[in-house]
Backbone as CSV, one residue per row, in Angstrom:
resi,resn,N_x,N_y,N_z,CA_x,CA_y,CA_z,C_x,C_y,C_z
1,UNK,0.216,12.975,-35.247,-0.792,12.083,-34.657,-0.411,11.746,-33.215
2,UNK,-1.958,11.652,-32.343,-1.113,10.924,-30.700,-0.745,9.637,-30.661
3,UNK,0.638,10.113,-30.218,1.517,8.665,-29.445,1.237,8.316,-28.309
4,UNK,0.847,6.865,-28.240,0.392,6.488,-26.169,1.484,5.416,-26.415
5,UNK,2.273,5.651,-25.227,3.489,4.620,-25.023,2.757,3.695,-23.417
6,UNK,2.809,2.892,-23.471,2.140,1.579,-22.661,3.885,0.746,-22.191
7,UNK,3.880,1.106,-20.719,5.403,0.865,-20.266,4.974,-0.497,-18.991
8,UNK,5.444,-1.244,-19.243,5.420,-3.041,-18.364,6.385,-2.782,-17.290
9,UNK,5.932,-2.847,-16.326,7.006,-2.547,-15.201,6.686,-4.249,-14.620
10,UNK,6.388,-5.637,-15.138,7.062,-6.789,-14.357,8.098,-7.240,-15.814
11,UNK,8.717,-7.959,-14.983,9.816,-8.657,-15.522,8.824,-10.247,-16.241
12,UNK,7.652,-10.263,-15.970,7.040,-11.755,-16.258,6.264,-11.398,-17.799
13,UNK,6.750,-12.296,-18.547,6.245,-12.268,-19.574,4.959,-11.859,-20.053
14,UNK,3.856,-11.788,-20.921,2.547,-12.389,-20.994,2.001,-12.428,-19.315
15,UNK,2.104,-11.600,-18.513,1.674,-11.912,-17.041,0.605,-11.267,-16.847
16,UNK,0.358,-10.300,-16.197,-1.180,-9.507,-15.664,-0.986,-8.514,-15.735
17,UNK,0.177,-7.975,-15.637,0.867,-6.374,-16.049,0.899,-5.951,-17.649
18,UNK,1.056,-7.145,-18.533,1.406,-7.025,-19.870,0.280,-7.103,-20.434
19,UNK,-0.414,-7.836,-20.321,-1.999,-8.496,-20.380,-3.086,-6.980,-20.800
20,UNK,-2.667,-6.200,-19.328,-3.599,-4.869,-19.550,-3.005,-3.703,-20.248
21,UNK,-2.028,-3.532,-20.196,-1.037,-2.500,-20.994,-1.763,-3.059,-22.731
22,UNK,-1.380,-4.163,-22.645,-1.830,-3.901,-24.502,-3.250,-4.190,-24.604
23,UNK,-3.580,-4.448,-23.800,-5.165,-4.401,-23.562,-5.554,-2.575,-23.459
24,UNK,-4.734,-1.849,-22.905,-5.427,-0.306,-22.794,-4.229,0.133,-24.318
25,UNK,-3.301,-0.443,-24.802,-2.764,0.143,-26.441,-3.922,0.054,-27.218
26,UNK,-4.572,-1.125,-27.132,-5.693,-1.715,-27.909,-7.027,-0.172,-28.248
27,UNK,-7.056,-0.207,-26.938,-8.137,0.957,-26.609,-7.530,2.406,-27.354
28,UNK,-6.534,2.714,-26.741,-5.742,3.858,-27.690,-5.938,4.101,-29.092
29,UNK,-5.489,2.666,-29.523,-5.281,2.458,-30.901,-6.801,2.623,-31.538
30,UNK,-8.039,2.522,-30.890,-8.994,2.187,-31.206,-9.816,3.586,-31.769
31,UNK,-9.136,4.567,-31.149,-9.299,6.154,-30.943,-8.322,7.227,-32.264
32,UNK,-7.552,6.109,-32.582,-6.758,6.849,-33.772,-5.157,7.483,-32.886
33,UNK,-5.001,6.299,-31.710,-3.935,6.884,-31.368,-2.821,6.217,-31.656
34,UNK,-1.250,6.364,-32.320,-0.243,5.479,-32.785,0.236,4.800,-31.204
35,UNK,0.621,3.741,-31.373,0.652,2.823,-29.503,2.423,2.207,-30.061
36,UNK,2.834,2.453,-28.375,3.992,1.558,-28.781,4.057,1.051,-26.981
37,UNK,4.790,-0.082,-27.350,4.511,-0.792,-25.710,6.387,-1.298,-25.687
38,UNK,6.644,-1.007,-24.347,7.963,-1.189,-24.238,7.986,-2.007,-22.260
39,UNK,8.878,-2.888,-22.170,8.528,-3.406,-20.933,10.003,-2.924,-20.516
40,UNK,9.854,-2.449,-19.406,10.626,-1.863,-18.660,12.090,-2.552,-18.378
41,UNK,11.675,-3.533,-17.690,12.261,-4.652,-16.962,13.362,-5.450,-18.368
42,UNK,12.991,-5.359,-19.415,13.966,-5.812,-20.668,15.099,-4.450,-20.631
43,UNK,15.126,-3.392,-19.710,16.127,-2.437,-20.011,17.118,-2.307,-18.460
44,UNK,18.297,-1.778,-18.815,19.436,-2.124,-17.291,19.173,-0.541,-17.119
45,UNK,19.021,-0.620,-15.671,18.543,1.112,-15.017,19.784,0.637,-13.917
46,UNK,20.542,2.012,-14.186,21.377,1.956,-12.652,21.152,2.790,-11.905
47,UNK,20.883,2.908,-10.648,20.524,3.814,-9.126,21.227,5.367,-9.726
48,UNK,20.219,6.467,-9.339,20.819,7.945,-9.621,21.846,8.188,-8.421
49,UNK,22.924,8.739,-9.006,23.960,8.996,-7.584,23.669,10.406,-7.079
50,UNK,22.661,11.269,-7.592,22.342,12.452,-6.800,23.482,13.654,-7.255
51,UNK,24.373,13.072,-8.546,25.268,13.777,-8.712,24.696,15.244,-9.471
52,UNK,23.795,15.593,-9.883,22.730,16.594,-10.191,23.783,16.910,-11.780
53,UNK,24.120,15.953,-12.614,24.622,16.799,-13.749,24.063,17.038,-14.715
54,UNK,22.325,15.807,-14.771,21.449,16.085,-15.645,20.512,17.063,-15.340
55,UNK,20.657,18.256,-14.239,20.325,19.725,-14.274,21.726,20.569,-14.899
56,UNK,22.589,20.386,-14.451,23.966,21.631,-14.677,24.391,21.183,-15.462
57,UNK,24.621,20.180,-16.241,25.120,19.763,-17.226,24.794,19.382,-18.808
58,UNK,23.188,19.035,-18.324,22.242,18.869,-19.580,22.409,17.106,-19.809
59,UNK,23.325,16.498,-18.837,23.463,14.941,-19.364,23.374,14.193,-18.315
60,UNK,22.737,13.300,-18.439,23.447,12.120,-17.215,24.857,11.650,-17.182
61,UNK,25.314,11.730,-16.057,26.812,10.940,-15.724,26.350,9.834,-15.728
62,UNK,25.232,8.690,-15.971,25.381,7.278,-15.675,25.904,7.244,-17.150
63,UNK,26.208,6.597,-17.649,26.212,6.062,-19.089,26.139,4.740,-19.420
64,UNK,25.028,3.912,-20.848,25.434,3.009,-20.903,24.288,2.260,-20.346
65,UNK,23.090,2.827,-19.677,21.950,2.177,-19.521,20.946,2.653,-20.217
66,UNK,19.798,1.962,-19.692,18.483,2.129,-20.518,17.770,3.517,-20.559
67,UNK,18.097,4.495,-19.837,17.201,5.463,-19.324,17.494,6.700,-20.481
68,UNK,18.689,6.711,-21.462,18.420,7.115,-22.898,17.482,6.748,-23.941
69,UNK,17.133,5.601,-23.554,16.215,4.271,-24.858,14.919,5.268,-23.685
70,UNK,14.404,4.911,-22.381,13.050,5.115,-22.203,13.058,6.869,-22.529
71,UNK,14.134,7.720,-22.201,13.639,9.197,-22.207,13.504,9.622,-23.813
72,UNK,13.899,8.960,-24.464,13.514,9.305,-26.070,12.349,8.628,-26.269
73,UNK,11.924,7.800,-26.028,10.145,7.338,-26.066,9.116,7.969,-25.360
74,UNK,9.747,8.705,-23.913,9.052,9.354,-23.271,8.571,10.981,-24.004
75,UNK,9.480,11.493,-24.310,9.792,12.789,-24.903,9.026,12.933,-25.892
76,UNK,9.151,11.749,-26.951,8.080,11.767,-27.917,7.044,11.301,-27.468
77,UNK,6.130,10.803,-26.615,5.118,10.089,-26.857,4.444,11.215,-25.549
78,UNK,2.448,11.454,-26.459,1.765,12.335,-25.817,1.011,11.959,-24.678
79,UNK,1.036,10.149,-24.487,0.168,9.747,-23.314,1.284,8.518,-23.190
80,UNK,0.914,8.081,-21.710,1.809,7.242,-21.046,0.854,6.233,-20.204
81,UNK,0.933,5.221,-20.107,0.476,4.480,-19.584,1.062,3.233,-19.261
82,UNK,1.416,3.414,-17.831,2.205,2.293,-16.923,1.544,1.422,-15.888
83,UNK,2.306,0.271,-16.169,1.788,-1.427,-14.996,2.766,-1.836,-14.386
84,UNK,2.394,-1.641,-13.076,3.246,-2.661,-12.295,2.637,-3.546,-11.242
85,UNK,3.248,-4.473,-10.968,2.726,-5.411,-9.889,2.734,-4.931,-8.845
86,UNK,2.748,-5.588,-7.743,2.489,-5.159,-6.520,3.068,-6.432,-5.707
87,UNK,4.317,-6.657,-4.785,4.647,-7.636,-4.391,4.765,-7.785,-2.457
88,UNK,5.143,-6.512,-2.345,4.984,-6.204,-0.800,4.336,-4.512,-1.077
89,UNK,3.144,-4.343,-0.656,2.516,-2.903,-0.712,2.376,-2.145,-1.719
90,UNK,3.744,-2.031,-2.380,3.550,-0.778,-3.644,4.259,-1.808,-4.525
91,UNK,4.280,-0.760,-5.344,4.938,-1.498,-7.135,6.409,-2.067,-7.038
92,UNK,6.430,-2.318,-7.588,7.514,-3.073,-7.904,9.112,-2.119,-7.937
93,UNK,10.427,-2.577,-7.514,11.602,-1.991,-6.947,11.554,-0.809,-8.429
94,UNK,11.287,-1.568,-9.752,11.607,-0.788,-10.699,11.068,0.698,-10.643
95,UNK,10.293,0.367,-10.219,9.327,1.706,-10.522,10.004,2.885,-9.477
96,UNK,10.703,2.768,-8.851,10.948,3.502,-7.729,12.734,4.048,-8.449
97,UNK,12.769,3.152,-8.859,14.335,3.063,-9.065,14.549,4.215,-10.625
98,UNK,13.520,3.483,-11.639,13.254,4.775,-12.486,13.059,6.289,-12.168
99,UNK,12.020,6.227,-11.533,11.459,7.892,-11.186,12.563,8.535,-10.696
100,UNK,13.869,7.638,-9.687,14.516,8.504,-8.923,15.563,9.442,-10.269
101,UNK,15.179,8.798,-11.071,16.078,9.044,-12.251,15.199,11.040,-13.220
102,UNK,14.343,10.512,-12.947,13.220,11.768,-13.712,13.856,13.077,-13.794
103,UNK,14.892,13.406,-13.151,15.417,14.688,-13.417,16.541,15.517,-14.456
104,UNK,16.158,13.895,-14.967,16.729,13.838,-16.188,15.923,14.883,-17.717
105,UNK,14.568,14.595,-17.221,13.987,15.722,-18.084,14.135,17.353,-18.107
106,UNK,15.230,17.484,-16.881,14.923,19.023,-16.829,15.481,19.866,-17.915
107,UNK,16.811,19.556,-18.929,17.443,20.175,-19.992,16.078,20.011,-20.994
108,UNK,14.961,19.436,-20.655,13.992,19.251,-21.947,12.353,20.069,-21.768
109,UNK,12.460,20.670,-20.706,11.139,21.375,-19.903,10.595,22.358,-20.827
110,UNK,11.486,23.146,-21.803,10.937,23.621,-22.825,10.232,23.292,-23.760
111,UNK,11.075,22.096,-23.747,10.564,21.505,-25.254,8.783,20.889,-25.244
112,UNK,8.740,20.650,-23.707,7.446,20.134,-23.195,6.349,20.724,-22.706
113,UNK,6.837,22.255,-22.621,5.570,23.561,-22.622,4.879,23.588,-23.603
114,UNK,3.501,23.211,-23.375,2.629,23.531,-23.993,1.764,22.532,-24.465
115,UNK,2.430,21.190,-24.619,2.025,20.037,-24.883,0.761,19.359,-24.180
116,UNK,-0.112,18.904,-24.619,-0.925,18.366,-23.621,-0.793,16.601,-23.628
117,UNK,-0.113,16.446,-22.637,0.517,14.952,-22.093,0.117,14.644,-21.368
118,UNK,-1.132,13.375,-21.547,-1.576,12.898,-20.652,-1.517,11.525,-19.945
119,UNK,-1.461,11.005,-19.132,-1.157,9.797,-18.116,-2.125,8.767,-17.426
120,UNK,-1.940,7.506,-17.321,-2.883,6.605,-16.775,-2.012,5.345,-16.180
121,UNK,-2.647,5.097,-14.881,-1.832,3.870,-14.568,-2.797,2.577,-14.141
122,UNK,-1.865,1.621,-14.082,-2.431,0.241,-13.773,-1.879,-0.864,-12.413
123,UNK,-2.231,-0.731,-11.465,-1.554,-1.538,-10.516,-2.299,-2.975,-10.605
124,UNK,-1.556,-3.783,-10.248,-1.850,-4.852,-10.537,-1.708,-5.751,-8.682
125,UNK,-2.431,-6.903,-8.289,-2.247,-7.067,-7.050,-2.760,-8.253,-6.546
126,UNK,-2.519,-8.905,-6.033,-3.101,-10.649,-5.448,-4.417,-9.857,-4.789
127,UNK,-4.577,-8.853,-4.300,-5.579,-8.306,-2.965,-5.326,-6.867,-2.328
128,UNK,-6.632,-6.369,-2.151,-6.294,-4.866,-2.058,-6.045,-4.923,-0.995
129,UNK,-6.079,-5.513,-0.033,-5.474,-5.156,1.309,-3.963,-5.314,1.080
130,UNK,-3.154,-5.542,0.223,-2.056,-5.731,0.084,-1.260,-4.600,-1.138
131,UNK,-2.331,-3.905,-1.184,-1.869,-3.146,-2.323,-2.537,-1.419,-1.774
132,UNK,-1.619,-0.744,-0.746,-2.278,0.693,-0.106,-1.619,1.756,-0.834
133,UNK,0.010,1.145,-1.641,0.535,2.194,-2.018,0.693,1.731,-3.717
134,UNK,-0.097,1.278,-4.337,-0.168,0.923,-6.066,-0.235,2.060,-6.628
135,UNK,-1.402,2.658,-6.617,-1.634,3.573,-7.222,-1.601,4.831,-6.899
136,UNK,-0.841,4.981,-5.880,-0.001,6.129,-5.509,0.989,6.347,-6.063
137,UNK,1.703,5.315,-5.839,3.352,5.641,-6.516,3.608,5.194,-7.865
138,UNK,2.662,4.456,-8.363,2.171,4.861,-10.067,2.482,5.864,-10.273
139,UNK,1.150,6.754,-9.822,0.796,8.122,-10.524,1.860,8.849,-9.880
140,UNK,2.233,8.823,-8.912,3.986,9.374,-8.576,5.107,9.677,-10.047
141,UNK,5.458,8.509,-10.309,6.138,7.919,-11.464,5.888,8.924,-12.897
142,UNK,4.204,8.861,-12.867,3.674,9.424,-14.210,3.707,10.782,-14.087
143,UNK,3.687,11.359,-12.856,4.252,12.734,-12.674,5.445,13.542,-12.928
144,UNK,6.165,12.493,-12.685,7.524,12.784,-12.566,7.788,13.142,-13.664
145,UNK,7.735,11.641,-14.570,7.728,12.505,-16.409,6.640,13.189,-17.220
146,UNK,6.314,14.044,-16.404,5.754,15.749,-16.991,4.304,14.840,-17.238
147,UNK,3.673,13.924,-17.457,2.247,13.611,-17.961,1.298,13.927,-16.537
148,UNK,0.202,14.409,-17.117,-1.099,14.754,-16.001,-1.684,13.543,-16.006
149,UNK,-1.775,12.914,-14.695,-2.628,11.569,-14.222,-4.136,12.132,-14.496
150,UNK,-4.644,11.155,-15.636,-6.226,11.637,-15.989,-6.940,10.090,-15.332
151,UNK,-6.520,9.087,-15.192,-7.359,7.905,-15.078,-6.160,6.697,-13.861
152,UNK,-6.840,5.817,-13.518,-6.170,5.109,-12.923,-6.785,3.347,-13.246
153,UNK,-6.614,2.205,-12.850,-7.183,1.055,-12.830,-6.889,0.273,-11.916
154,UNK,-7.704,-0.404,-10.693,-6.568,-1.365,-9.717,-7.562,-2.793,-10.134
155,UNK,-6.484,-3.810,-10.303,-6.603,-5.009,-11.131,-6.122,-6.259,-9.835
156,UNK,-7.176,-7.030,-9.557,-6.382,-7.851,-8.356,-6.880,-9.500,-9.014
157,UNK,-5.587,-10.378,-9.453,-5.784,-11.485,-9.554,-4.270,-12.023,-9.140
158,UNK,-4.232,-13.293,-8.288,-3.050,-13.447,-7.532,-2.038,-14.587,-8.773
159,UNK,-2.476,-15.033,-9.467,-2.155,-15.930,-10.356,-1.479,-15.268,-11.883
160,UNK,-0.642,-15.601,-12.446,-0.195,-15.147,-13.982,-1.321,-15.116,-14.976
161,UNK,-1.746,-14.234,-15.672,-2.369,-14.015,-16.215,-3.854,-14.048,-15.714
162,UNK,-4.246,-14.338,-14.575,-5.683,-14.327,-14.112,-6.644,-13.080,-13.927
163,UNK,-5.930,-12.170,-14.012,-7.183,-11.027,-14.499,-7.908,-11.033,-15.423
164,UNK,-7.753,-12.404,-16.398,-8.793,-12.625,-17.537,-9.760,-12.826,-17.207
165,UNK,-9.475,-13.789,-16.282,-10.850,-14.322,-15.457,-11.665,-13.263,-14.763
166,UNK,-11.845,-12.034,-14.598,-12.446,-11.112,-14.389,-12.414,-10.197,-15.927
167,UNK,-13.372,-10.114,-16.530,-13.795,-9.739,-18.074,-13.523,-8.364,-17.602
168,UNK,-14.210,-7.654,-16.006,-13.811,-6.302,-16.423,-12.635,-5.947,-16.463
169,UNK,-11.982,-6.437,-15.667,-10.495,-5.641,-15.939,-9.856,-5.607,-17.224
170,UNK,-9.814,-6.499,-17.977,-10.022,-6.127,-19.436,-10.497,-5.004,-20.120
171,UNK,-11.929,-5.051,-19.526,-12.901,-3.800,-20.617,-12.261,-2.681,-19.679
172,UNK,-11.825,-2.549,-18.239,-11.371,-1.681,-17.736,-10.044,-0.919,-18.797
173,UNK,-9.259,-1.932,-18.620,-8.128,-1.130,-19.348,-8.013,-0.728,-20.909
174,UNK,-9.081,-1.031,-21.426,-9.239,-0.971,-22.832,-9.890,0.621,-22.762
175,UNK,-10.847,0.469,-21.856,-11.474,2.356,-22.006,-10.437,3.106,-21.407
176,UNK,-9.519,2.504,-20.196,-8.670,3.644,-19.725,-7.560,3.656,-20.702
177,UNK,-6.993,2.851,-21.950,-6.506,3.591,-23.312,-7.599,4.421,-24.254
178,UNK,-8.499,4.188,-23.925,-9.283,5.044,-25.176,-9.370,6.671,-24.363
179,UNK,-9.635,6.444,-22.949,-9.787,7.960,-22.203,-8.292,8.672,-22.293
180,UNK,-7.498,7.595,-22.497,-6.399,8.818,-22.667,-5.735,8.876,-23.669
181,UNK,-6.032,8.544,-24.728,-5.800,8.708,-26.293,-6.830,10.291,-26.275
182,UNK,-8.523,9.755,-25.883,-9.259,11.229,-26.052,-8.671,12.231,-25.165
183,UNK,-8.509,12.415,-24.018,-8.083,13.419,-23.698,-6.949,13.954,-24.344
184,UNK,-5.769,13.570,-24.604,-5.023,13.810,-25.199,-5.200,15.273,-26.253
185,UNK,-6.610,14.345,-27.033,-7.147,15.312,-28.353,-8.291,16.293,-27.578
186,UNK,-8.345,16.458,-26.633,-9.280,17.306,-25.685,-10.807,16.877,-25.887
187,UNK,-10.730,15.402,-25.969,-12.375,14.606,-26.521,-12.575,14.203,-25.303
188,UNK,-11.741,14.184,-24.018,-12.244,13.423,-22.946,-11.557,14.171,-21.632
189,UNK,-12.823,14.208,-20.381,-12.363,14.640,-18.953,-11.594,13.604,-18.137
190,UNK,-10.644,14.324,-17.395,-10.199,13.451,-16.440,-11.443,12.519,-15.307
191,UNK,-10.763,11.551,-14.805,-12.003,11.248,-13.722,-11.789,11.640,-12.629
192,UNK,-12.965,11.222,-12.497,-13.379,12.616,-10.874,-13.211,11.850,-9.875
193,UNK,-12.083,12.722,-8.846,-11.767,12.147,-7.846,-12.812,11.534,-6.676
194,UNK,-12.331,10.208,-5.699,-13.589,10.038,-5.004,-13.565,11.110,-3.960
195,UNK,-14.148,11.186,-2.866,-13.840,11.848,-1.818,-12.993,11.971,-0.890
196,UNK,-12.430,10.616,-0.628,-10.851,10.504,0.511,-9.952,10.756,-0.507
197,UNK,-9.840,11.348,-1.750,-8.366,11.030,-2.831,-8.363,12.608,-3.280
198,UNK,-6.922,12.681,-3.399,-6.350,14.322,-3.669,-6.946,14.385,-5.303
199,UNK,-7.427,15.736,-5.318,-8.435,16.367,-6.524,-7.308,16.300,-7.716
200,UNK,-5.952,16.244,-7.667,-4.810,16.680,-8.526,-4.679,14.816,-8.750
201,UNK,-4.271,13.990,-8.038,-3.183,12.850,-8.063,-3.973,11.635,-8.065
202,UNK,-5.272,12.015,-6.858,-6.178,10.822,-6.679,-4.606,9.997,-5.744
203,UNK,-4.344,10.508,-4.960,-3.706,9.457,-3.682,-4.680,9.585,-2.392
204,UNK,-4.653,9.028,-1.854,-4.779,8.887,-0.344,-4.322,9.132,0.523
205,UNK,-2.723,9.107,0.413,-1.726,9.604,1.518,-2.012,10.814,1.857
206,UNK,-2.404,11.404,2.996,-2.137,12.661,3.663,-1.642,12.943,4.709
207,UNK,-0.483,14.004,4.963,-0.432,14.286,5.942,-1.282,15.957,6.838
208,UNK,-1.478,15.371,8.013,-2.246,16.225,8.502,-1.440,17.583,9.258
209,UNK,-2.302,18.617,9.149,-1.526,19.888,9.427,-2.870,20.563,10.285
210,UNK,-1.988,21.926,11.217,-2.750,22.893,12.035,-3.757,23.352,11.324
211,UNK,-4.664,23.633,11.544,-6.063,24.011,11.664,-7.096,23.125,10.587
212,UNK,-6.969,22.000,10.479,-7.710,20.954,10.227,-7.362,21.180,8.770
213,UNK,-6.056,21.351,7.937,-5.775,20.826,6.624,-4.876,19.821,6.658
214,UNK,-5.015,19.384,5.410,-4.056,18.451,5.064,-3.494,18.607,3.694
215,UNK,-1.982,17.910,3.578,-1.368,18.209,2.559,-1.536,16.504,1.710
216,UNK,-1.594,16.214,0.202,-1.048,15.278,-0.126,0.373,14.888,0.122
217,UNK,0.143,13.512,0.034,1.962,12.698,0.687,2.624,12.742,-1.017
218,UNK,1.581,12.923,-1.713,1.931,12.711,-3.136,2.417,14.105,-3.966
219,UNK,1.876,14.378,-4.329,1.961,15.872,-5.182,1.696,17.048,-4.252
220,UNK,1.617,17.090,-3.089,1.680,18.148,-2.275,0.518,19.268,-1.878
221,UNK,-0.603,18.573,-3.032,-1.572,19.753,-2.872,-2.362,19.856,-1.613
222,UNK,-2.491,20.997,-0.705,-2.953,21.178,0.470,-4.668,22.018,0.407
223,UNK,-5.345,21.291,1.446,-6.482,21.465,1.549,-7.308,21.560,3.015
């Protein structure tokens, strides 16, 4: 059966990050998908030293933190769906601090051919002018561990728990667990990128190149 793992990247309880995560399990669950929700920030991540032994070696040299507990939830579970706040521009230190870690999946790349693993994120934000890199380096994150970004959500209430007070963001994150529980089972399309956002990632970042292309800042795809 599909597993959607729903990952809390604030450290605040019951806050606006947690709020929509089991608000989009809800949706999952609603689809016949098994949900498990794990908050990030309850686990000790230490900085990757670049020592590359979880390619040549098959292990991490850190030992003793959390990033065994998240890569065995990751490994098993067929959809992913991550929240983080937004405190200066992009998400939160965690989120950055994890991904640098992601190369940790490479002794497991086999095991993950063929699978269809799909991904959704949630930035969370006082105000979109304050939030340019949310859902970029989300779907960054959700890349990293092998899931295809099918959906995204940007959620702006500046207060703990106040995205209630906006009903959609609620019904928002409840369909973006049900769209990626269905896709998962091939019942549902990704969404369609707008026009300024890369066709693969849905970022914005581009950098510009000779003869009027541009590359994503994100996943690289050039156009």
């Amino acid at each position: 059966m599909t597993t959607v793992l729903g990952l809390c990247c604030s450290a605040r309880h019951l806050g606006n990050c947690e709020v929509l995560v089991r608000e989009s399990l809800k949706g999952a669950g609603e689809v016949g998908a098994n949900v498990e929700f794990l908050r990030l920030t309850d686990l000790h991540f230490e900085p990757c030293r670049g020592c590359l032994a979880c390619v040549y070696k098959g292990k991490c040299a850190i030992k003793n933190d959390g990033l065994q507990t998240l890569l065995e939830k990751i490994l098993f579970a067929d959809g992913l769906i991550v929240a983080a706040p937004t405190y200066l521009l992009g998400p939160a230190g965690i989120v950055k601090l994890v991904a640098d870690r992601a190369l940790n999946l490479a002794p497991h790349l086999e095991t993950l051919t063929g699978r269809a693993r799909k991904g959704a994120t949630i930035s969370v934000a006082g105000n979109a002018a304050w939030n340019p890199l949310g859902v970029e380096l989300l779907n960054l994150f959700t890349l990293a561990f092998g899931y295809e970004v099918i959906d995204y959500l940007e959620a702006y209430a500046p207060g703990p728990g106040e995205v209630l007070l906006n009903p959609e963001n609620a019904r928002g994150a409840r369909e973006l667990g049900r769209r990626v529980a269905l896709a998962i089972q091939g019942r549902a399309a990704r969404r369609s990128p707008a026009p300024d956002q890369c066709p693969h990632c849905y970022s914005r970042l581009f950098r510009l190149a000779a003869g009027g292309r541009a590359t994503c800042a994100v996943c690289l795809t050039t156009g």
